[in-house]
Structures are given as C-alpha cells and as structure tokens.
N, C-alpha and C positions, 0 to 999 in steps of 0.2 A: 504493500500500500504506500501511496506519495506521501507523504508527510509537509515536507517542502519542496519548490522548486525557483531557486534567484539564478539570476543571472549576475555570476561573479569577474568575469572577465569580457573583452571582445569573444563572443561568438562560442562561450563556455557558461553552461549552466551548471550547478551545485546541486544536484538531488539530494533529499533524505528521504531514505526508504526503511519500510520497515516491515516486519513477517510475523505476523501472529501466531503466540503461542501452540495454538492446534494447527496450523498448513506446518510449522516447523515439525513437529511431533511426529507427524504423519510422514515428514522428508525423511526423518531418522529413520521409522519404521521401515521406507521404501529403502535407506542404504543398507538396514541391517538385514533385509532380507537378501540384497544384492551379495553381499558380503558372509554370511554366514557361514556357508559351506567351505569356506577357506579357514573358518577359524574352530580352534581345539582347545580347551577347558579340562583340566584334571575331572575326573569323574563324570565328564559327560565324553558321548562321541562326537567325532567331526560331525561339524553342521547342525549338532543338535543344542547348543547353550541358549539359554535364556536370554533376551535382549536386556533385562534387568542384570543377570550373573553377569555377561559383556562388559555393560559400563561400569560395574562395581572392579572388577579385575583390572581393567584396563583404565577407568576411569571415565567419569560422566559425557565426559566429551569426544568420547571415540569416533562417534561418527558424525559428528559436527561438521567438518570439510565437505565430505560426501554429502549431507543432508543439503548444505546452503548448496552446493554443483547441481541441486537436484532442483531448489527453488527460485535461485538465481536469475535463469533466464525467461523465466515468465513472472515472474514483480516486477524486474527490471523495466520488461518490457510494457503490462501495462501500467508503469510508473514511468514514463516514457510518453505513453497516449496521453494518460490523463495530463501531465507537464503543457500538454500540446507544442513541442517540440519536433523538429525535425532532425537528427541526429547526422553527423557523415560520418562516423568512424565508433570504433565500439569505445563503449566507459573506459572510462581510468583514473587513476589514482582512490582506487578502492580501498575504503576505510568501515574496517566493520565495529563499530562504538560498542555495540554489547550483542553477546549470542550467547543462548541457554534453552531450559525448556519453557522458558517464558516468555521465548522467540527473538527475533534479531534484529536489530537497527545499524544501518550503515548509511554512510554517505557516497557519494563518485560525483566524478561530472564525467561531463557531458560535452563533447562541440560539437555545435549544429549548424545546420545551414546559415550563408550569412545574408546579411542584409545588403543586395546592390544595391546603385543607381547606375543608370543609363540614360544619355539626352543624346538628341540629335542623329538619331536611328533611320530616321526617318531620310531620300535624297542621298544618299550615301554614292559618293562618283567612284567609280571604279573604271579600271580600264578594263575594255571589250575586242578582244583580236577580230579579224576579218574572217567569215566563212566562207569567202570565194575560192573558187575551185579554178586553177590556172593549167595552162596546159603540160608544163612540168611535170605538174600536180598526177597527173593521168602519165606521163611518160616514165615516172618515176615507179608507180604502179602495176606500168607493164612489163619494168625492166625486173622487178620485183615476180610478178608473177612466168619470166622466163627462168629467173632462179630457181623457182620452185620447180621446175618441169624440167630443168636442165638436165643431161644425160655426164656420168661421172666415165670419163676413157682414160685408159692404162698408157701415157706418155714415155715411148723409150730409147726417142732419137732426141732428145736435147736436155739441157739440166734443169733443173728446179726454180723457177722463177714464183714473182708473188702472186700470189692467189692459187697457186697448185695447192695440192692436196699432197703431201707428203706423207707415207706409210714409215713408221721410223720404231727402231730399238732405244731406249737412251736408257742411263745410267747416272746417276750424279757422286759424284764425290767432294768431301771438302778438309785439304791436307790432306788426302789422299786417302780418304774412309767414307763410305756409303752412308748416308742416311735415308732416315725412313722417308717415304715417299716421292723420292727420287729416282723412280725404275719405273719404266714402260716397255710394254713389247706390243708389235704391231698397231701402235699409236698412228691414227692419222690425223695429222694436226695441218688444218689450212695456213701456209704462209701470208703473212700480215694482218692476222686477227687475231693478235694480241693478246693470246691464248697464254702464252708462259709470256717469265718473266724477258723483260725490255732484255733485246740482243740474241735472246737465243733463235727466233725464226728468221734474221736476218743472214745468222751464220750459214743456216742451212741452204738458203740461194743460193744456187750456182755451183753444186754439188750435183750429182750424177745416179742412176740406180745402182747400187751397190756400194757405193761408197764407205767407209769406215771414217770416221772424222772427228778432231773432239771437239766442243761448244765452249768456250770460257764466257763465264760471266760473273755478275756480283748483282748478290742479292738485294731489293728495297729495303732500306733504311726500316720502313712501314710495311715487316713480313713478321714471321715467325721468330720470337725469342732467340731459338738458338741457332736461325741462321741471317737473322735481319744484318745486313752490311757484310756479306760476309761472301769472298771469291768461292766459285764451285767449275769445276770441270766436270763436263757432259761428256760422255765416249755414246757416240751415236753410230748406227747404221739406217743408211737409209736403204729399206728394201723395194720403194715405189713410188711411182709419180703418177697421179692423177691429176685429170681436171675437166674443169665443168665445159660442157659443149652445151649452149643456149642456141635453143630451139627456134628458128626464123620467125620475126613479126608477120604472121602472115589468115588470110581467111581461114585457113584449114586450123593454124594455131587456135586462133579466136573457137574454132566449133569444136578446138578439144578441151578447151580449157572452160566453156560455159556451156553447155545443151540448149540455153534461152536465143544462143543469139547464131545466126549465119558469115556472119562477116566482121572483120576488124572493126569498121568503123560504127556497129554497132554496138561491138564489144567495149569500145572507147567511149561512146556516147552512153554506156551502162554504168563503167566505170565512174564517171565524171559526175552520175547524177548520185550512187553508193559513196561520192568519196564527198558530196557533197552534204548530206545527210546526217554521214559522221562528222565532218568538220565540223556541221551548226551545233552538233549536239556535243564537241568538246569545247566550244566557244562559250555555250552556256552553262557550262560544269565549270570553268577558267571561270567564266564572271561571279557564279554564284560563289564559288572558292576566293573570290579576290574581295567582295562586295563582304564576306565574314572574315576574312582577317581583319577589316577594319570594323566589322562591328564588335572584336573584341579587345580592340582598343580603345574602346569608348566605356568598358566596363569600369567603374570605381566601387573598392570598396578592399573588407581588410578580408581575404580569402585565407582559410586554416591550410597552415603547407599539410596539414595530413590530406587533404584533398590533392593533392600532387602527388602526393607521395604513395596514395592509395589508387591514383590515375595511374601512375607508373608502372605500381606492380602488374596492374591488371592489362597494359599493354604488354608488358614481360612475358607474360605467364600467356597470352595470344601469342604471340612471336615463337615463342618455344614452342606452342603446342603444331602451329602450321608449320615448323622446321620436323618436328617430331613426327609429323604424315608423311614427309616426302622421305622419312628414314632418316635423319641428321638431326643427333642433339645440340643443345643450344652451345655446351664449352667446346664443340667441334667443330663447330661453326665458328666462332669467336676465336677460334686459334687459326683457323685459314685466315681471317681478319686482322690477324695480329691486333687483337683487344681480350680486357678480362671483361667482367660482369659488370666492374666498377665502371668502366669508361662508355662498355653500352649502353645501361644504364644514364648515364651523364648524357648521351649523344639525343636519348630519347626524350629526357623534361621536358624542352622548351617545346615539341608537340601536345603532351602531357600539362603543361601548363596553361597553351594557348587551348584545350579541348573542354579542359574543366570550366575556362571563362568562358569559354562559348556556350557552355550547356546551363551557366548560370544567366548568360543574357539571354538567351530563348527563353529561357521560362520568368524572364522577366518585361519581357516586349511581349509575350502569351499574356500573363497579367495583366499589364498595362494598354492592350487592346484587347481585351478580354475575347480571345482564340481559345474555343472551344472544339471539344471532335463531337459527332452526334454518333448514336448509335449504329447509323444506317453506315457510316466513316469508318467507325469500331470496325463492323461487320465485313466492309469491304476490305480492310486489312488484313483480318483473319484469313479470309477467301484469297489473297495473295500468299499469305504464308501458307497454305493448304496447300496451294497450287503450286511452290513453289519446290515442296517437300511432298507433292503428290500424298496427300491425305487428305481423308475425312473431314470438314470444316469442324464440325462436331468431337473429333478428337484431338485436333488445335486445339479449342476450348479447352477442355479437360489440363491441357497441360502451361497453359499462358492464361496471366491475369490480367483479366479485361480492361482494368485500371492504367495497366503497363502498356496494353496496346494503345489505349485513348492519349497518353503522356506521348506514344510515337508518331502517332497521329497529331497532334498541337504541335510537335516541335518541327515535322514538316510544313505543317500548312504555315508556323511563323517562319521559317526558311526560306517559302514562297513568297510571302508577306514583304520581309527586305527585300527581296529582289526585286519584287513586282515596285518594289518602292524606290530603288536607288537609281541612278542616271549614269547611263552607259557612257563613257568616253572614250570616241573609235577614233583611232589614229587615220589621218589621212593618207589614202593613198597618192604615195610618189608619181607623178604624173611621165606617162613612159615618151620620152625622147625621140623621135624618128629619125633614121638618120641623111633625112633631109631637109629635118627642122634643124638637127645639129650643125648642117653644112652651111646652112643661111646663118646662124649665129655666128657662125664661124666668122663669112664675111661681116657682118654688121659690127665686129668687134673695134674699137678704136686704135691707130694706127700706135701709137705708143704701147699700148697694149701688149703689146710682141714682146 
C-alpha cells in the first residue's frame, strides 16, 4: 500500500510503501512452502519441520528475504499506479525501515518520465533532394543489370588485371609465423574491390596462372590487436583467372532479363518509370528523417541519463541478436572491427540519445495536438501485423496490447503531422550548359578577359 508519494529531486519521486501484516504472513507461508523440502531439523525428516520449529531454530526471520521477493513486485507496482507516476527505469535505492510479522514498510524512488517542452514544431525547413530520374540514372541501371547476367570465362593467354577474378592459395605470416586466419585455398577474390587489406590485390596484377609469388604488406593501424600496424608476408599461388563477359545491350537482352517487355527501349522506359518511384519514395524517407533530426533539437528539458543508458542496452542486445541469426556473435564481430564493447557501445549513444528525445517529442506534439488512434486505426494495425507474420488477426490480439498498438499508431500519425507541417527546401537545379550556348559566351567574353 502507498503511504506517500513526493517528488524529491528533478524527475525522482520518494515512495513509502508499506505491507500489511497478513499479505506478509501469507508471503512467509508461500516461501516456507517453497523452501521446505530442502531443509532438515533433528527429529523431524526432510521437508517435514514445522514453519513455527523453522523460525524458532533458525530464527524469526528466516524467511523474510524470500517473503518481501515474493511481495515486492506487486505493492510496488500498485504503489506505482496509485502514485500516478510514470516510471523509466526500475526502483532504487531500496530502504526497508521495519519488516516482521507485523508487516513491512520501506521506502525507494523512483525516476519517471520527464517533463518537456517543445515550440516551434510546427514549418520546420528541411532540405528535400530531387526525384528526377536522368538518363545516367537508367544507364547506370542497365550496366548494373548486365552484371548480374554476366557470364564468369577461364582467362589463360594474358595476366591478371583489375576486375578479374583471381582463384588464389595465400598464407600469411608475420616474423615468419602463421596466424590465425590468414590461410585460404581456392579463394576467388575480384581484383580492386577492396576485399583484403590496402596493397594486397594490387600485388596480384600482372601475375600469370600458376604463378607462386609473395604479397608484403602492413596491416591498418585500425585492425586487430595483435596485428594492427604490423608487416605480414602472403606466399600466394595463383591457380586462375576469370572474368566477367557482359552480355550485349540489346532486344533479345531486354526479353531475357524482363518477360513484361519486347525491346530495349521499352525495357529503359520500365526502368526509368521503377527507378522513378523508388527515388520519390527515398526522397521522402530523407525529408521525413531530416525534418526529425530537427525536431529533436527543439526538445528542452532535464532527461534521466538512465533513459540512455537503458536506450543503449536495448539497441545492444538488437544488434547482437541480428548478428546472432546470421551465425556471428557480437565479440567476433567487434574483433574483425578492431573495437571492444566499450567503444561500440560509445559509437552507438548519440543514436540512442537522439531516439529517446525523439520518442519524448512525439508524445509530446500527440499531446499538444491532441492525436488520437481510433479503434477502427487500432484495428487496421493489427491487420498489418497479421498480415505481415501471416496470422490470424485474432491471435495478434491474444499476444499485443491494444494500448501498445494505439501508442504506434499516434506516434505515426504525429510523424505525418510534422511532415505534412514543415517546408521543403529543394535545391535548384544547375541549369545545363549547351555547348553552343558555351561557345557564344565564349565570344561575348571581354577582350582583357584573356
């Protein structure tokens, strides 16, 4: 039960809670029955002593610990509601003033939610890239999709140039001793992409099939501990030269690479209108992402660092788990990186920082324009996540609380809300040159000029 609830500090309230004699009595009874079976009493058997012979042996208090672990999280909690507090982070600095069979009074705090403000939300100028689709734009597209379809041929009248595909042995040494993963066999690594460290696929140019040859280099400054800065000799064999043969721009191309269209220029005119579509729609993910950086620079107020700190873990513990599906834990990762925990960690805050003021200005611009979700909003929600994860809308339900959904819902539609509200600033385009406008400038220039 609440007893009190002040607000002692910025954004820290002081509970006094307290447990009545009979919910404590009944916690003892539930730890002693928890606990019994483990304990043994001269002339009783295991699991059989009296909860009265227990505490007289052991002493009154035996199962005190246990009992409050047992009451704890439901006072707390409706001593909490009734506060009408919003909490970010669990109690602390727990002080328990008196515990018996008379029951328990303690105190904790608490930090809760803080109190922003926000002005000037509203008109927010962002800048807004161009969605036009130029003919580069499409050329660059189909040089892209001759890659994909390109045919890989066995090269064995000339040497290794950039862009082959080299079939290669290597070995690393450094002072002339092997380390761990420094060994390949039949590694085909494309020359000039970048793939190892600076220098070693340059060596390889201009070596031959068969070749036996060794690679010296020195490692980034920004690698691995034990060999960050440090010379290694590669003993390489090259067993083979490939390279990519791009298949002609032509009709026949265009009907194997789409079934929609007959001819090139239709295939370009497909292109053109698909790459158009995506542009608009990363133009307005760039504004909608530029237009909220500034609106969380508009947030004031005093934010509890455990909201950071509690942002952080819980990007951490995301990061690790998608590393952890593709088969790669997180310190394995972080050592190809040449980083520990601590610097990842460090590299991640100012995201973690800038997300937690974002999700505090949303839900205070929803306030302040009082942005509401309707049921019917709820409803279509669920029916995306259903759809989404192919289930039952009906047993969505079952597992998400509608409250949660309605909060996802408000914080999209204020998301719309800035946007639909700020002002786009498009950079002009450079106006293109002809070069027979350039030739006339030419002459019109003044004779000094020269």
């Amino acid at each position: 039960m609440l007893k009190s609830a002040n607000k002692t500090e910025t954004n820290i309230y002081t509970l006094e809670v307290s447990v009545s004699g009979e919910d404590f009595n009944k916690a003892i009874l539930q730890a002693y029955n928890k606990q019994k079976n483990k304990i043994q009493l001269p002339g009783f058997r295991k699991g059989k002593a009296p909860l009265k012979m227990i505490e007289k042996f052991y002493g009154e208090g035996v199962f005190y610990e246990d009992a409050l672990d047992i009451v704890y999280p439901g006072v707390v909690g409706d001593a909490i509601k009734e506060a009408g507090i919003e909490p970010v982070a669990a109690p602390h600095d727990l002080d328990v003033t008196k515990i018996g069979k008379d029951g328990v009074e303690m105190t904790m705090k608490v930090t809760v939610k803080p109190e922003i403000s926000i002005d000037n939300y509203k008109g927010i100028e962002a800048d807004k890239g161009d969605a036009s689709v130029c003919a580069d734009d499409v050329k660059k597209e189909l040089a892209s999709m001759q890659e994909r379809n390109a045919r890989v041929v066995t090269v064995d009248d000339r040497k290794a140039k950039k862009n082959d595909i080299a079939v290669i042995d290597f070995e690393g040494f450094v002072d002339g001793v092997a380390f761990d993963g420094g060994k390949g066999e039949n590694y085909e690594l494309t020359l000039g992409s970048g793939q190892f460290i600076p220098g070693f696929e340059e060596q390889i140019i201009g070596h031959k099939t068969g070749d036996e040859f060794d690679v010296n280099v020195t490692f980034p400054t920004e690698y691995t501990p034990e060999l960050a800065g440090k010379e290694a000799v590669f003993k390489v064999v090259l067993h083979e030269i490939k390279m990519k043969e791009l298949p002609t721009l032509d009709d026949d191309f265009a009907k194997d690479v789409d079934d929609e269209v007959d001819t090139l220029a239709e295939l370009k005119k497909k292109i053109k209108a698909e790459l158009s579509d995506k542009k608009k729609e990363d133009v307005e993910k760039d504004f909608e992402s530029a237009v909220l950086e500034k609106v969380v620079d508009l947030v004031e107020g005093e934010i509890p660092e455990v909201m950071y700190d509690n942002k952080l873990e819980d990007d951490v513990k995301d990061y690790e788990n998608r590393l952890a599906q593709q088969g790669i834990p997180l310190d394995t990762y972080l050592q190809y990186m040449g980083m520990d925990r601590d610097k990842f960690k460090e590299s991640m805050r100012d995201n973690a920082v800038k997300q937690v003021k974002l999700q505090l200005a949303v839900e205070k611009i929803a306030e302040l324009e009082k942005i509401e979700a309707t049921d019917e909003e709820a409803e279509a929600q669920l029916k995306e996540m259903a759809d989404m994860y192919q289930l039952d809308v009906e047993q969505v339900k079952k597992w998400v609380n509608i409250e949660d959904v309605k909060k996802d819902v408000v914080g999209k539609k204020t998301v719309d809300f800035l946007v639909a509200n700020a002002k786009a600033i498009v950079a002009e385009k450079p106006k293109k040159t002809t070069k027979k406008a350039a030739a006339k400038k030419e002459e019109e220039k003044p004779a000094d000029a020269e």
